[in-house]
Residue, then its C-alpha position, 0 to 999 in steps of 0.5 A: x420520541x419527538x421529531x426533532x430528537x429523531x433528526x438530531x440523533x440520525x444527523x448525528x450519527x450520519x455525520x460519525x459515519x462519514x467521519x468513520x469513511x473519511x479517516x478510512x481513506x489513504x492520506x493522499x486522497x486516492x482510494x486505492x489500496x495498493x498490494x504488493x511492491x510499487x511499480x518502480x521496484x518491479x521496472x528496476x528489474x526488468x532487464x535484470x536477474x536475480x541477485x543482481x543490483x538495482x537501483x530506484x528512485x522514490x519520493x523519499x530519495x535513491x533506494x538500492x537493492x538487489x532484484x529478488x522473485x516477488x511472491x507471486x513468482x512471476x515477476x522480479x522486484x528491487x528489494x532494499x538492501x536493508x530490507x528484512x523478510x516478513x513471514x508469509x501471509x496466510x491466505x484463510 
């Protein structure tokens, strides 16, 4: 194979990587991935007991919910009132 083909083929696939890279990153541009409920929801409750109102305030406006035990069990957590429970995760 010519030089030049060789540098047109690894430019080429070095620039499908950094696409590959660049669509992996959240739309924000930060690069954490965030596990959980946000920071907010668990500082709703935090004078609060289970099954107690709460209230949030989000980007997207009010949310209003009910302080329920999050999945670790060590905090409690603003869910929304209309939120419907996802089964567990497996941790294989």
């Amino acid at each position: 194979m010519k030089a030049k083909t060789k540098i047109a083929l690894t430019l080429a696939a070095g620039a499908f990587s950094l696409s590959l890279f660049a669509r992996a990153q959240p739309p924000d541009g930060s690069q954490r991935e965030r596990r959980g409920p946000p920071p907010e929801a668990i500082e709703a409750c935090v004078d609060l007991s289970v099954g107690e109102a709460c209230i949030v305030d989000t980007p997207h406006g009010t949310l209003e919910g009910v302080c329920r035990e999050g999945r670790r069990g060590n905090e409690l957590v603003c869910v929304p009132n209309d939120h419907r429970d996802r089964p567990p995760r497996r941790d294989d």
